[in-house]
C-alpha positions in Angstrom: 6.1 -11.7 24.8 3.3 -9.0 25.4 0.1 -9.0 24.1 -0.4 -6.7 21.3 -3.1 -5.1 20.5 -5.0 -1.9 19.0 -8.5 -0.6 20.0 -10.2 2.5 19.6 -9.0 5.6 21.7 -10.8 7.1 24.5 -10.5 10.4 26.1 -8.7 9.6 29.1 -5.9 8.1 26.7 -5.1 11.7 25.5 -2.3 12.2 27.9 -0.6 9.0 27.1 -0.9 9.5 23.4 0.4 13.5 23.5 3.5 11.7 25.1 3.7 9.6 21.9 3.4 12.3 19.7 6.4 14.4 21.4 8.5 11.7 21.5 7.8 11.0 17.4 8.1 15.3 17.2 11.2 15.2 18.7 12.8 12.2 16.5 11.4 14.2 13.2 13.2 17.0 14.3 16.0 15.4 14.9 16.1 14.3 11.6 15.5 17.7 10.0 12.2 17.0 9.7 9.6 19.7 10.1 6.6 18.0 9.7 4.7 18.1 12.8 5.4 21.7 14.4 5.0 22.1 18.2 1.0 22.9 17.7 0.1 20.0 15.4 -0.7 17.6 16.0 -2.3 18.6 19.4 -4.7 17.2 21.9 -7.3 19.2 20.2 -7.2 17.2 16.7 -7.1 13.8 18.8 -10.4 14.6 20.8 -12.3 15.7 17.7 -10.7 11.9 16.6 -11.8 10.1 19.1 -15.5 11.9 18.6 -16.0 10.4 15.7 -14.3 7.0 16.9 -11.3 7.2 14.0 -8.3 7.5 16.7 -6.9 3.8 17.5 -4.0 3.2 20.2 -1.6 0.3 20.0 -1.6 -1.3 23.1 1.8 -3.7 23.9 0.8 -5.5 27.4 -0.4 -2.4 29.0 0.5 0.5 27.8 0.0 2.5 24.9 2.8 2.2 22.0 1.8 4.3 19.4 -1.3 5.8 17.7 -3.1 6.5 14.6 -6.5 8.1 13.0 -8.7 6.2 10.5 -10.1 8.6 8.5 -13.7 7.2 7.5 -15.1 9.7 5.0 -14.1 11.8 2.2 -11.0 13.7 2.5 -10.8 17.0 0.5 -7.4 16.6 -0.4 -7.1 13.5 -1.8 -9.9 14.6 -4.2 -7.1 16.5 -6.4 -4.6 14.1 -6.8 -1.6 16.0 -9.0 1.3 14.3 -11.7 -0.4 11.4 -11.1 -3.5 8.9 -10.1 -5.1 6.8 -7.8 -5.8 3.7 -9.3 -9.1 3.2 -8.0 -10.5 7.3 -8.2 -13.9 6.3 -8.0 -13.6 4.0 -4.4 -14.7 4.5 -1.2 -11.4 5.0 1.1 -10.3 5.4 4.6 -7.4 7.4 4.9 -4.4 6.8 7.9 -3.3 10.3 9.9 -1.3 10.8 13.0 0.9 7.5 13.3 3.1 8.0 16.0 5.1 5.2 17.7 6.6 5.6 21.3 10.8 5.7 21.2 10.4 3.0 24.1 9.0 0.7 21.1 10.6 1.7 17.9 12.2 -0.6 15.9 9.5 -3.6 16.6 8.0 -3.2 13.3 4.8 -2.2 15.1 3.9 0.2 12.8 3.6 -2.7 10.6 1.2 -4.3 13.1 -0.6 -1.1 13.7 -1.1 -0.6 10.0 -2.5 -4.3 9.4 -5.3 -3.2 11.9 -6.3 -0.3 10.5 -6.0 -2.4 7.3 -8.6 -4.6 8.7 -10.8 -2.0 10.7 -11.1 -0.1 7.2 -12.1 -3.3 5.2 -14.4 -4.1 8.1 -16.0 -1.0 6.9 -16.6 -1.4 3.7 -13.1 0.4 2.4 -11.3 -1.9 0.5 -8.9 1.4 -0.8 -6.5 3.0 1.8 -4.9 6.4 1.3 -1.9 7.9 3.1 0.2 11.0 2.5 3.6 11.8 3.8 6.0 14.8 2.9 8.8 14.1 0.2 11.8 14.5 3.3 9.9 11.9 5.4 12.0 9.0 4.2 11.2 7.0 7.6 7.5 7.4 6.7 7.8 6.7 3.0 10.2 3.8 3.7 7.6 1.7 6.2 4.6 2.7 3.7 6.3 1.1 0.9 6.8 -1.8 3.5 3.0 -2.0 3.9 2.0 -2.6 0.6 1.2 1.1 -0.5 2.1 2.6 -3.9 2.9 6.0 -4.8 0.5 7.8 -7.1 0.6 11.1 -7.1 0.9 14.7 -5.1 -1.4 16.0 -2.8 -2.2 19.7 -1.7 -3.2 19.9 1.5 -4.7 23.4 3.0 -2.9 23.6 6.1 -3.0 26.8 7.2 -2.1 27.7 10.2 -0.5 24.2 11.3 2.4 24.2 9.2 4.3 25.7 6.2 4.6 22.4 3.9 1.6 21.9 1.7 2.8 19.2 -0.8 2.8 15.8 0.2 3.3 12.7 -1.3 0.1 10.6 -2.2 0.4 6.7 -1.7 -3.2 4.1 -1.7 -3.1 0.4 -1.0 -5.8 -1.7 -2.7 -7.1 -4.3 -0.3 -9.2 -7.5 -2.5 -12.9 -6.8 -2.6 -14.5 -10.1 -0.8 -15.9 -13.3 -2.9 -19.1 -13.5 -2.0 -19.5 -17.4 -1.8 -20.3 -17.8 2.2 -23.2 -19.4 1.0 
């Protein structure tokens, strides 16, 4: 078996994950799904991810299997949380954009793996409340989010103007434990 692995992203891995991301465009679409038109996301977004050091790669022996950002700060959207709540409103929270899996890996369950290190990389951080949104005809995504622990609460808005048409998405959080302080 391969060594699996995820670290943060780095420039020079743009090419590799824009690869990813039209091989998961072209499975969406293939399921009707118009969620991530041919501009978004783009090389673009990724740098200004990897700037801030939010973009991780899943690495599987050597090459890169799938990708995702770890949001680290406030996201306006999830501020205004519709027919619903979060259950912790108050929280710090990182929030998971991007995830894209290669069609050479699918069906591993490494979006599962994936997600447990961004699960650990946000409580490493002091977020012990993870956010993720999805559109309502993204079964696939809704399916493995429910898989990995996260709860629907609510509707989200998001301003997207100019990447896509769809502006409702589906809210879901995961609560990680806060820590017992008893290490000494």
């Amino acid at each position: 078996m391969a060594v699996i692995f995820t670290r943060l992203a780095t420039k020079s891995d743009i090419p590799e994950i824009m690869a990813v991301v039209t091989e998961a465009k072209k499975l969406l679409k293939s399921e009707g799904n118009e969620q991530w038109p041919e501009n978004y996301p783009n090389a673009e977004i990724f740098t200004e991810d990897i700037e801030k050091n939010y973009c991780y790669v899943l690495i599987v022996g050597h090459t890169i299997a799938g990708v995702a950002t770890l949001w680290q700060e406030g996201d306006a959207p999830y501020e205004n949380l519709t027919d619903g709540e979060w259950q912790n409103p108050s929280a710090p929270y990182s929030t998971i954009h991007r995830v894209a899996i290669s069609s050479e890996f699918r069906g591993q369950n490494l979006t599962g793996i994936l997600s447990s290190h961004l699960f650990s990389y946000s409580y490493e951080n002091g977020f012990h409340n993870v956010r993720i949104d999805t559109h309502d005809y993204n079964k696939r995504m809704q399916h493995i989010m429910k898989k990995n622990g996260f709860e629907y609460r609510g509707k989200i808005i998001v301003d997207d103007t100019g990447k896509h048409e769809y502006s409702e998405r589906l809210g879901f959080e995961l609560n990680l434990p806060e820590p017992k302080d008893d290490r000494h």
